[in-house]
C-alpha positions as CSV (number, residue, x, y, z in Angstrom):
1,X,0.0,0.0,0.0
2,X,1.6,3.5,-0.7
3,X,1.1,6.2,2.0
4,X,1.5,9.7,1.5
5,X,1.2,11.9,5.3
6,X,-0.9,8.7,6.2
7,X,-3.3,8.7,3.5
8,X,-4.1,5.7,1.4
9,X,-3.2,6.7,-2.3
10,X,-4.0,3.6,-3.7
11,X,-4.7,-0.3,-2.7
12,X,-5.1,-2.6,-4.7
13,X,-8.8,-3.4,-4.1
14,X,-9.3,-0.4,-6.4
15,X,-9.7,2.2,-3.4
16,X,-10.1,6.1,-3.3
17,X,-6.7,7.6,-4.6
18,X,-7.8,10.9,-3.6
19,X,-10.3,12.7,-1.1
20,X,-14.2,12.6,-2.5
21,X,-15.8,15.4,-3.3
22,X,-18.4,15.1,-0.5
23,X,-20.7,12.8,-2.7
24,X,-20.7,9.4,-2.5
25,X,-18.2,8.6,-4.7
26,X,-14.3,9.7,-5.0
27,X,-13.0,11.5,-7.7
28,X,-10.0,9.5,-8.5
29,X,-9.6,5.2,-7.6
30,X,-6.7,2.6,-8.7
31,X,-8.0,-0.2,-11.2
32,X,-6.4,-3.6,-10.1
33,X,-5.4,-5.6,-13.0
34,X,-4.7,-8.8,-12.9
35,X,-0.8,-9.0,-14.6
36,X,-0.3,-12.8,-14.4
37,X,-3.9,-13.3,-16.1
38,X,-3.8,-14.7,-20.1
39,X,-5.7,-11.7,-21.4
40,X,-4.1,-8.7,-21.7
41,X,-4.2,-5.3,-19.9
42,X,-5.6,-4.0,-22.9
43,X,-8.6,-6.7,-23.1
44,X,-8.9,-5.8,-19.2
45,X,-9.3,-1.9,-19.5
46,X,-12.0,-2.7,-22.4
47,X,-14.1,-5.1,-19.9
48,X,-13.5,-2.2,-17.3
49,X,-15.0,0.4,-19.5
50,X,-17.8,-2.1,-20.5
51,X,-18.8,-2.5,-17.2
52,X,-18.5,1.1,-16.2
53,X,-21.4,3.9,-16.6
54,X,-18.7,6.8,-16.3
55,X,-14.7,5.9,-16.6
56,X,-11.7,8.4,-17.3
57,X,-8.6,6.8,-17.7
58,X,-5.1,8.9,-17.7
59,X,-2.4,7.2,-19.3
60,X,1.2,9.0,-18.5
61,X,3.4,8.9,-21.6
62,X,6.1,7.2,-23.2
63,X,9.5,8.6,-22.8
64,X,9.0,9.9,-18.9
65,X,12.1,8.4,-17.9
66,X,13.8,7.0,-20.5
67,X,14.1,7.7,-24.6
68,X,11.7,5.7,-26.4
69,X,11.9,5.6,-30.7
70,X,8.6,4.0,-30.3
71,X,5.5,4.6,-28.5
72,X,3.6,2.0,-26.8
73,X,-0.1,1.7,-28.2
74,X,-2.2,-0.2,-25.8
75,X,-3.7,3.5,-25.0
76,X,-4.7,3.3,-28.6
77,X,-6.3,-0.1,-28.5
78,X,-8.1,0.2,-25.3
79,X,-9.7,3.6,-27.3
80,X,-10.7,1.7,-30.1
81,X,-12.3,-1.6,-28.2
82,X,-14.1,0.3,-25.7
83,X,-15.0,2.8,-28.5
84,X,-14.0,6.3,-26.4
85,X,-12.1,9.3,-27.5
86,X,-8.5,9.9,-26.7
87,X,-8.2,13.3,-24.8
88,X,-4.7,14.7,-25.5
89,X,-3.6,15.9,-22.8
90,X,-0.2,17.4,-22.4
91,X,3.1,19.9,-20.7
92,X,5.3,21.5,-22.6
93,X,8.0,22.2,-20.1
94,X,9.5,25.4,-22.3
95,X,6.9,27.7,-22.1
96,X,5.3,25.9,-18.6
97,X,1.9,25.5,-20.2
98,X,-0.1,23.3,-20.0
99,X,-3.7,22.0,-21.2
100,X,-5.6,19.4,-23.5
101,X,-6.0,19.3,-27.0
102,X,-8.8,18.1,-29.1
103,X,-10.8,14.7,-28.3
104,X,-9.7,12.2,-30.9
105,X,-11.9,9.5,-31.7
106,X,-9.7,6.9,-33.0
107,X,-11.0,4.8,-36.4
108,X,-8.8,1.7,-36.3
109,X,-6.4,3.0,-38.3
110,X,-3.2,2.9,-36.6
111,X,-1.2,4.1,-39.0
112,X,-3.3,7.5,-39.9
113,X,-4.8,7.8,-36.3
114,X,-1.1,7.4,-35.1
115,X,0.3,10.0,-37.2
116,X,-2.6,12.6,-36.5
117,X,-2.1,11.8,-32.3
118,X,2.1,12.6,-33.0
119,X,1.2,15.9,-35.2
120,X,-0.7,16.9,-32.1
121,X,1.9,16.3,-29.8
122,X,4.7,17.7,-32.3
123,X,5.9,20.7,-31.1
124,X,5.4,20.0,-27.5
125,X,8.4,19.1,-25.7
126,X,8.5,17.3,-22.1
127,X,10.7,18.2,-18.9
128,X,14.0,16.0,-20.2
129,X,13.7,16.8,-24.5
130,X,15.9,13.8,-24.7
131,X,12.4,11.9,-24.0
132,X,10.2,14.5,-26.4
133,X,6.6,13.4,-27.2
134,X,6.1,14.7,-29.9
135,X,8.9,13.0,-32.1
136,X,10.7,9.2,-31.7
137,X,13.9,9.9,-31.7
């Protein structure tokens, strides 16, 4: 269990990771996955979303801590098998902005869709430009 001025942050029976907004319900909980199971994390975050009336999902990016020529793209195929927009999201440590961009609704296309997501994220450029978003490499 992580701790944080002895709060819970996050269990892993899926638990408040932040304080609730005095409803019923938190604004932010962990969803356990099950890493040793045969389907795939992907296959798991669609059955989540299927079985969810509301879900938001934030997905940090590639290249945080180390330089990646290639992003990952199980963001991309949880999108298209739960059938929900991407929101792009980012920081662009230069000018210390940050926001979100347009809500991409992915078609199956990898190829086009990814190129459209990467023209987004072009000239944005994270804390350590070694791991840019925006270009592989």
């Amino acid at each position: 269990m992580l701790r944080r001025t002895g709060e819970n942050l996050l269990d892993g029976q899926g638990q408040p990771v932040s304080r609730t907004d005095g409803a019923d319900h938190a604004l932010a909980r962990g969803i356990p996955v099950q890493r040793g199971q045969r389907n795939s994390l992907v296959e798991q975050m669609v059955e989540v979303y299927r079985r969810s009336e509301r879900l938001v999902v934030a997905i940090p990016p590639e290249g945080t801590r180390n330089r990646v020529t290639e992003w990952k793209t199980g963001f991309y195929y949880i999108a298209v098998g739960a059938e929900v927009p991407i929101l792009m999201a980012y920081m662009d440590y230069p000018s210390k902005t940050a926001g979100f961009g347009p809500l991409f609704q992915p078609t199956g296309d990898i190829e086009r869709d990814m190129r459209e997501i990467r023209a987004f994220y072009q000239d944005k450029t994270g804390r350590h430009p070694g791991g840019k978003t925006g270009k592989a490499g």
